[in-house]
C-alpha positions as CSV (number, residue, x, y, z in Angstrom):
1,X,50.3,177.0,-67.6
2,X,53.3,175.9,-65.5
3,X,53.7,172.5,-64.6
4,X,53.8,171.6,-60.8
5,X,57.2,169.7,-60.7
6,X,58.8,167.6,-57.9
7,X,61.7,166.7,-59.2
8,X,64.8,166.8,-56.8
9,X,62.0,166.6,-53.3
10,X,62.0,163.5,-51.2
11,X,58.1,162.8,-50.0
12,X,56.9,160.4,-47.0
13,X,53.6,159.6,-47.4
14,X,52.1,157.5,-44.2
15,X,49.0,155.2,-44.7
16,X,50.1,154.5,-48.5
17,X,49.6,151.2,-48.8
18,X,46.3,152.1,-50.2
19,X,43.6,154.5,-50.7
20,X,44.1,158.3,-50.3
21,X,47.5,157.4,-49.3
22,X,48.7,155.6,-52.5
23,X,46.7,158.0,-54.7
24,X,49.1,160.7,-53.6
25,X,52.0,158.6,-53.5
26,X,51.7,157.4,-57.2
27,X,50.7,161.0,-58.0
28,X,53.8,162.5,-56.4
29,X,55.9,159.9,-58.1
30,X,54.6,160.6,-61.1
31,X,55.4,164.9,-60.8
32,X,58.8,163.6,-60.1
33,X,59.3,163.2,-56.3
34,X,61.1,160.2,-54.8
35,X,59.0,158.7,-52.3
36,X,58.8,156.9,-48.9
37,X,56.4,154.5,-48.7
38,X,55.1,154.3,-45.1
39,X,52.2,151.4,-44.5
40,X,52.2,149.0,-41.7
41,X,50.3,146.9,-43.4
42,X,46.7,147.2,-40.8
43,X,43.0,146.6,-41.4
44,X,40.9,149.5,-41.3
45,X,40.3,149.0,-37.6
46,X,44.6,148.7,-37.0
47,X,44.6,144.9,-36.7
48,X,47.1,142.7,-38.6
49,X,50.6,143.3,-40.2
50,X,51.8,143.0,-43.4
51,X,53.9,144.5,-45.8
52,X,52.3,143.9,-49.2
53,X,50.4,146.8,-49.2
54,X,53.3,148.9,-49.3
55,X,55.4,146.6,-52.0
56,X,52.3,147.2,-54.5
57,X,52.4,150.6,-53.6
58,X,56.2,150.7,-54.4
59,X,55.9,148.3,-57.8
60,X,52.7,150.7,-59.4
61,X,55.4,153.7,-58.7
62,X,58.5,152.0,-59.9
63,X,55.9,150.3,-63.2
64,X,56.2,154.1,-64.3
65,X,59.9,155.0,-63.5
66,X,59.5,156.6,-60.6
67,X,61.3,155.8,-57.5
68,X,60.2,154.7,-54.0
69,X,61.3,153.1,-50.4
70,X,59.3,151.2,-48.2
71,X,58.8,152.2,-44.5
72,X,57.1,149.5,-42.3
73,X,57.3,151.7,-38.9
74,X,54.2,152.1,-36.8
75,X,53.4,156.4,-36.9
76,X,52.0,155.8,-33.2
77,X,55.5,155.7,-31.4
78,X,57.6,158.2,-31.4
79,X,61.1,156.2,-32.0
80,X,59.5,154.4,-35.1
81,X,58.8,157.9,-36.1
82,X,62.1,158.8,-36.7
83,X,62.9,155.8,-38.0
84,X,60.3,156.1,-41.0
85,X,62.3,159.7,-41.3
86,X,65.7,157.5,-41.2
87,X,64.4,156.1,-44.1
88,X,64.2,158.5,-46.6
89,X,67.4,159.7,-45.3
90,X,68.9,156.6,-45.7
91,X,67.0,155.8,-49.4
92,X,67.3,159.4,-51.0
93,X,69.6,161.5,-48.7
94,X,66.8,164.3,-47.5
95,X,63.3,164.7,-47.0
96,X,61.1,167.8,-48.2
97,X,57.0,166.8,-47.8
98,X,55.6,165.3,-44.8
99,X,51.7,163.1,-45.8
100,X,50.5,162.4,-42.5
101,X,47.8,160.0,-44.1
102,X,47.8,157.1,-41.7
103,X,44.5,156.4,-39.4
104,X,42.3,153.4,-38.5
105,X,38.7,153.9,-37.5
106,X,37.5,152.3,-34.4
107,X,33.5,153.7,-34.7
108,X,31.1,153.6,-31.7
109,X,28.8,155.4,-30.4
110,X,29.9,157.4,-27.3
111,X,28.0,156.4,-24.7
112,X,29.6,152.8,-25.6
113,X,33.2,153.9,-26.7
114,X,35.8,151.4,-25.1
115,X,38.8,154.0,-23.9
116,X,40.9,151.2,-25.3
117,X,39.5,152.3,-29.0
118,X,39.3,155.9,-27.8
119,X,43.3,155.8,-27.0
120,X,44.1,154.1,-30.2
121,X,42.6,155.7,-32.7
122,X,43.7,158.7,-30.6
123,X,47.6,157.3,-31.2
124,X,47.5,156.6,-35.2
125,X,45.7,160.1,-35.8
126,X,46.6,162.7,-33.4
127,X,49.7,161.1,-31.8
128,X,51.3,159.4,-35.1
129,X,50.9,163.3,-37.4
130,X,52.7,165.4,-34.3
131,X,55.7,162.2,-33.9
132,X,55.9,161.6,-37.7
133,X,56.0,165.7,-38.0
134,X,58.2,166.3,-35.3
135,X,60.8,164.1,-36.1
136,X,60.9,165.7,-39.6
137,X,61.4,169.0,-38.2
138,X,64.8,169.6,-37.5
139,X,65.6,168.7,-41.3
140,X,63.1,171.0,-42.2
141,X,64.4,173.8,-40.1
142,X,67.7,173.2,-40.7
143,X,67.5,173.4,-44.9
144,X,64.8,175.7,-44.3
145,X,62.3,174.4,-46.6
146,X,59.2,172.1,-46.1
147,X,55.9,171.0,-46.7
148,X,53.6,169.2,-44.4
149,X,50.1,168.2,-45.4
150,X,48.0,166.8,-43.2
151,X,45.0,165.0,-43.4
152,X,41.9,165.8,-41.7
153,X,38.1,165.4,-42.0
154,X,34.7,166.6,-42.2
155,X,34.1,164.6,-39.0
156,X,36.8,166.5,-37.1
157,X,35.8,169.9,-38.7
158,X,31.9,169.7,-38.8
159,X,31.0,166.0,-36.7
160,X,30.0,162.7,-37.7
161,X,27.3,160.6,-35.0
162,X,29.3,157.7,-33.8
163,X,32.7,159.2,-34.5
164,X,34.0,160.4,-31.3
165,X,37.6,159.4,-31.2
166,X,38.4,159.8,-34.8
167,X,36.1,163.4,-34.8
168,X,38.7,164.4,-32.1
169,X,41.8,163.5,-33.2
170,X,41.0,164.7,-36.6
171,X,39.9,168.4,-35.3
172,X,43.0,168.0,-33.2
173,X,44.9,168.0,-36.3
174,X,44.1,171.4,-37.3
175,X,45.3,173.0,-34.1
176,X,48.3,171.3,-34.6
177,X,48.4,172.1,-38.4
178,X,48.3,175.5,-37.2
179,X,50.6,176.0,-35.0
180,X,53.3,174.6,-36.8
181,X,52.7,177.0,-39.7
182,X,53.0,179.6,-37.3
183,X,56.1,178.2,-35.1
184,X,57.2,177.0,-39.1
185,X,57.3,179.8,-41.0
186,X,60.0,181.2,-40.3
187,X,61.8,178.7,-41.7
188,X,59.8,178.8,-45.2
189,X,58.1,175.6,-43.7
190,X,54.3,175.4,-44.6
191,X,52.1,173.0,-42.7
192,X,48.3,173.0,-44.1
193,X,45.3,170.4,-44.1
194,X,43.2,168.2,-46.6
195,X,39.5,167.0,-45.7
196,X,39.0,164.2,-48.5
197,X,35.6,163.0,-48.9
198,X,36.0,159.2,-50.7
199,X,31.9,158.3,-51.9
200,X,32.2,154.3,-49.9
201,X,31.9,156.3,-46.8
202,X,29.3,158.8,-47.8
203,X,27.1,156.1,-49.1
204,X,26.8,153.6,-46.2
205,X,23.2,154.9,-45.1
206,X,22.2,155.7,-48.7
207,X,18.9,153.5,-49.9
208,X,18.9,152.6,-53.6
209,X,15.4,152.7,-53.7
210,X,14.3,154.8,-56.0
211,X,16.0,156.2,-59.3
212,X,17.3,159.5,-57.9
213,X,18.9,157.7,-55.2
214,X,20.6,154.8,-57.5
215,X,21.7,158.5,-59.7
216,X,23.2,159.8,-56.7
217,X,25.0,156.9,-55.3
218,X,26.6,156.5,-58.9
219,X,28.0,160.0,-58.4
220,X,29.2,159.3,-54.9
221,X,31.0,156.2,-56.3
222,X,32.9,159.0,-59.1
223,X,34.6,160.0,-55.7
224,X,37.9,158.0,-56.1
225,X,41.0,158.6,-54.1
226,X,42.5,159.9,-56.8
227,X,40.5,162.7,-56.8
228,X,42.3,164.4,-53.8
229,X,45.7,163.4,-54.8
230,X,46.3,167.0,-57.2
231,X,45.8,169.1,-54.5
232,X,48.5,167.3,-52.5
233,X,50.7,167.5,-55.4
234,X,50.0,171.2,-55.9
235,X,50.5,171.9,-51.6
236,X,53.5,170.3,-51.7
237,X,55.9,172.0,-54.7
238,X,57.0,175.4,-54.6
239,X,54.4,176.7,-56.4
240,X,52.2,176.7,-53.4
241,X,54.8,178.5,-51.0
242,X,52.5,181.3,-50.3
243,X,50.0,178.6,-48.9
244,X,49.8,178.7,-45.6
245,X,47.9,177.2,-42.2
246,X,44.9,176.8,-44.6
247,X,42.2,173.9,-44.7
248,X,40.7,172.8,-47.8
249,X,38.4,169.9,-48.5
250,X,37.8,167.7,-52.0
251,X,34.4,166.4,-52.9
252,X,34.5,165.1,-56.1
253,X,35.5,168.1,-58.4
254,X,35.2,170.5,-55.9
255,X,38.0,171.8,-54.0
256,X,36.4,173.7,-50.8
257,X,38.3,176.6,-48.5
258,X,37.2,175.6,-44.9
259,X,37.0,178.5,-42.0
260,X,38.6,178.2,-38.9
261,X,36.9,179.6,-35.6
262,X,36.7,183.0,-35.6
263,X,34.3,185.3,-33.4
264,X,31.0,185.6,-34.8
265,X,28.8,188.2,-32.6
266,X,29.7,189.7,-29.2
267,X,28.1,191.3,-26.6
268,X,29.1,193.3,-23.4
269,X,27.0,194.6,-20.5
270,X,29.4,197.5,-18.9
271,X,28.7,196.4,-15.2
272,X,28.8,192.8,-15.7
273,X,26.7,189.6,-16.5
274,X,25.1,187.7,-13.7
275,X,23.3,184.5,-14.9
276,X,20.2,185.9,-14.9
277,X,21.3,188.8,-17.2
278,X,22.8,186.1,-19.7
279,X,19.5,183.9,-19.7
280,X,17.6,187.3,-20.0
281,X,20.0,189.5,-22.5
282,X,23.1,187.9,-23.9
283,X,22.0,184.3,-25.2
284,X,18.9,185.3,-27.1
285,X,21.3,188.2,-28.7
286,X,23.6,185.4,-29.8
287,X,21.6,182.1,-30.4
288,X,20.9,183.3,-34.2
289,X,24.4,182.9,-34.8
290,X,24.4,179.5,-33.1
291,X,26.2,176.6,-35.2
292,X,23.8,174.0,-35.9
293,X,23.5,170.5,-34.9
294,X,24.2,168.9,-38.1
295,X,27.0,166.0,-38.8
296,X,29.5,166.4,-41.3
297,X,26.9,164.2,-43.7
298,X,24.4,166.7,-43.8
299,X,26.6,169.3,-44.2
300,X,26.1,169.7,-47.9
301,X,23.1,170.8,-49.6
302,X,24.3,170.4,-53.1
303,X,25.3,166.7,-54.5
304,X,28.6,166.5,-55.4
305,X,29.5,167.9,-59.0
């Protein structure tokens, strides 16, 4: 079995200062990619600044003889953007693998959504992957090489009840994912998606009240970051450059191929469709093929193995 290697390929990883993020930071570091180190340094909800996050990031990497650079720059403008691309520039003279890891969470549900949280959860997600991506691109197309993994969600890709802003952005990430692969790939770039699932999410609405439940939750809790950081690893060497504008999702040990909206049935009626027609013919043709309403919790039927 070939070993995935990084050596000689410059990663930014945003969000690292923890989590997901530093997962696949210290895992790149460790296949031999120098790293950038992006973190501002935020709560969960984006409040607060401070750069310790990143430094520990940067010490566990450099603890193991890797090598890393710390980026403080905000993903949700565009000129700090390039700046956080200036860095590993600066720190390691290229850049080859784009993490767009970094998001807050600003939850409500949407009859009570402040557009205030809508537009900045909206700005760290959606906003901070296409600047942060963007401003990588010219180096990408200009060596003709690259890797950009993005980060998505069940929430975006299935739903999630009270999850509006972070549900869009997240979905809107795919698009985007997309669509670079295919503006991309002509320039051996490959742009492609991650839905991690980390068990301290999944087990918020979990009772512990009887001992299948308590079972269960102990599985959830097996859900580490680390468990998604491989994957990364493997999308972003060369070993992976027939991967393409694909979406995959980790739970635990499983590593899930998502689909992307295709047609499912169709129907025609040669002179036309009034509404009566569709009310009468075309939606009871097509309702058994309707998606469900189910959120991105109830998704799976099987616990996590």
């Amino acid at each position: 079995m070939p070993t995935i290697d990084l050596s000689g390929k410059v990663a930014i990883v945003t969000g690292s200062g923890g989590g997901i993020g530093r997962a696949i930071a210290v895992a790149m570091a460790r296949a031999g990619a120098a790293v950038v180190i992006n973190d501002v340094g935020t709560s969960l909800a984006g409040s607060g600044l401070s750069s310790t996050p990143a430094a520990e990031t940067k010490a566990l990497i450099e603890a193991e003889g890797g090598r890393a650079a710390i980026s403080t720059d905000s993903v949700a403008e565009w000129d700090s953007a390039q700046k956080i691309i200036q860095t590993a520039l600066d720190s390691f003279g290229r850049i080859d693998i784009v993490v767009n890891n970094a998001g807050i969470l600003r939850d409500s549900i949407f009859h009570k959504m402040d557009p205030q949280d809508w537009r900045a959860v909206i700005d760290v997600h959606l906003h901070g992957t296409f600047n942060v991506s963007r401003a990588a691109a010219e180096h990408f197309r200009k060596q003709e090489s690259g890797s950009y993994i993005h980060m998505t969600s069940g929430a975006g890709l299935i739903g999630m009840v009270g999850q509006a802003s972070y549900s869009a952005a997240k979905l809107g990430i795919t698009a985007l994912s997309k669509v670079i692969a295919l503006d991309m790939s002509r320039y051996n770039v490959r742009s492609n998606c991650i839905a991690p699932i980390a068990w301290s999410r999944m087990t918020n609405s979990i009772p512990e009240d009887t001992p299948e439940k308590r079972a269960l939750v102990e599985k959830l809790k097996k859900m580490t970051p680390e468990k998604n950081a491989p994957l990364a690893v493997y999308l972003a060497s060369d070993a992976a450059r027939h991967v393409n504008a694909q979406i995959f999702a980790i739970r635990l040990n499983e590593i899930y191929l998502m689909g992307q909206p295709r047609m499912l049935r169709s129907i025609h009626r040669s002179e036309g469709w009034t509404p009566e027609t569709i009310a009468e013919h075309a939606m009871p043709a097509l309702e058994s093929s309707f998606m469900s309403l189910q959120s991105s919790a109830q998704h799976y039927s099987w616990d996590p193995v």
